[in-house]
N, C-alpha and C positions, 0 to 999 in steps of 0.2 A: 293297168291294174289298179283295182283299187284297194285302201289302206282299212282295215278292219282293226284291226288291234285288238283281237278275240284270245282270252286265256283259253287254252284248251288239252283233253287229257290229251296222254302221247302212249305209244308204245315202241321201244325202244329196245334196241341191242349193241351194246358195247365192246370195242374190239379189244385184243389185246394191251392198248395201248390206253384205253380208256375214253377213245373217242365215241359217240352216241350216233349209231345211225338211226333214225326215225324210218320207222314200219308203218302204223294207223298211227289214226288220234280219231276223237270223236269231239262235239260240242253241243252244248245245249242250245235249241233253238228257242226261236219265243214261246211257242204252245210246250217248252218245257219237254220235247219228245229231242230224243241224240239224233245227230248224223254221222256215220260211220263212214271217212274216207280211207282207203288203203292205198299208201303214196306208190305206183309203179317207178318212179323213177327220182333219181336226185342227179339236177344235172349239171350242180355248184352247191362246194362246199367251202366258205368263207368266215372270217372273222371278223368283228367289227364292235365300237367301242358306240354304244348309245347312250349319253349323259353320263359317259364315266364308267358304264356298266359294260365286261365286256361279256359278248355274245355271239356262238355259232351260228351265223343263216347259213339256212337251207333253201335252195332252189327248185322245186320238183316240179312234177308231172304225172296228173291222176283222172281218169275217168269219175265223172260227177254226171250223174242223169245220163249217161250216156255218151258226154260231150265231154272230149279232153281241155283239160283245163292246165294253165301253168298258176304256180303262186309260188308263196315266202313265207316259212316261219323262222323261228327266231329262238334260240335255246337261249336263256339268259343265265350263265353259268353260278352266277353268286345266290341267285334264291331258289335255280333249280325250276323256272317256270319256261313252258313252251308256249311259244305265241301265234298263232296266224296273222300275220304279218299285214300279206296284199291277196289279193284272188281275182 
């Protein structure tokens, strides 16, 4: 996989408990047009501390053009930003 480190919107749902599960997210590309992925699957839900900051990854599983695809995003709990991580 490779490392992107793209900020990107999310859409999300909250359980009782207050955990986030991620639904879509979209990002701007370079011609400034979104791309809309809807994650079918999360197949690791882990914690993890990056320079201090700690953050939910996600592991999923999503149809892109056609072609399943795995990647990683990255909930960073203190500023409330999701990241695309790897793809």
């Amino acid at each position: 996989m490779k490392i992107l480190n793209k900020i990107v919107q999310m859409v999300v749902w909250f359980d009782e408990n207050g955990i986030p599960t991620p639904v879509r997210f979209r990002f701007k590309n370079k011609d400034e047009s979104f791309t809309i992925i809807k994650i079918n699957d999360i197949l690791i839900r882990d914690k993890e501390h990056l320079a201090g900051n700690p953050m939910l990854v996600y592991r999923c599983k999503s149809y892109i053009n056609g072609i399943e695809k795995l990647y990683e995003i990255k909930y960073e709990i203190n500023s409330c930003k999701w990241i695309l991580w790897k793809i």
